[in-house]
N, C-alpha and C positions, 0 to 999 in steps of 0.2 A: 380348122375343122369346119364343117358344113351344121349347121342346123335346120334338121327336117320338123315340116309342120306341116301337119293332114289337117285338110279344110270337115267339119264335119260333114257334108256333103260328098258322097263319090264322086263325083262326078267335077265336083271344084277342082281346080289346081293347086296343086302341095307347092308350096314354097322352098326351093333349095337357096338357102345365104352362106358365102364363103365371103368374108371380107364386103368387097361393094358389090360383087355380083349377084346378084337374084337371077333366079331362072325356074323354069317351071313346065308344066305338060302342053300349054298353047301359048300363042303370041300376047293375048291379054295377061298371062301373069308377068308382060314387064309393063304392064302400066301401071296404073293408080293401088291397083286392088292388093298389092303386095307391102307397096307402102301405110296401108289403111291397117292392114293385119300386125305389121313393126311396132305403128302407134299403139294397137290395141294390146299388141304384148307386151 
């Protein structure tokens, strides 16, 4: 299954996690910012 996470900002990008893939609304949600978000959950 996927777990969804809304950044509180609109305008952030939502994190979609299946297994190893992240994905998200622009090209920055596969850098760092996804994995900083993992750590902090």
């Amino acid at each position: 299954g996927a777990v969804y996470s809304f950044a509180a900002e609109p305008f952030a990008p939502h994190v979609v996690e299946d297994g190893r893939l992240v994905t998200g609304q622009n090209p920055r949600a596969h850098g760092p910012w996804p994995k900083r978000l993992k750590q902090l959950g």
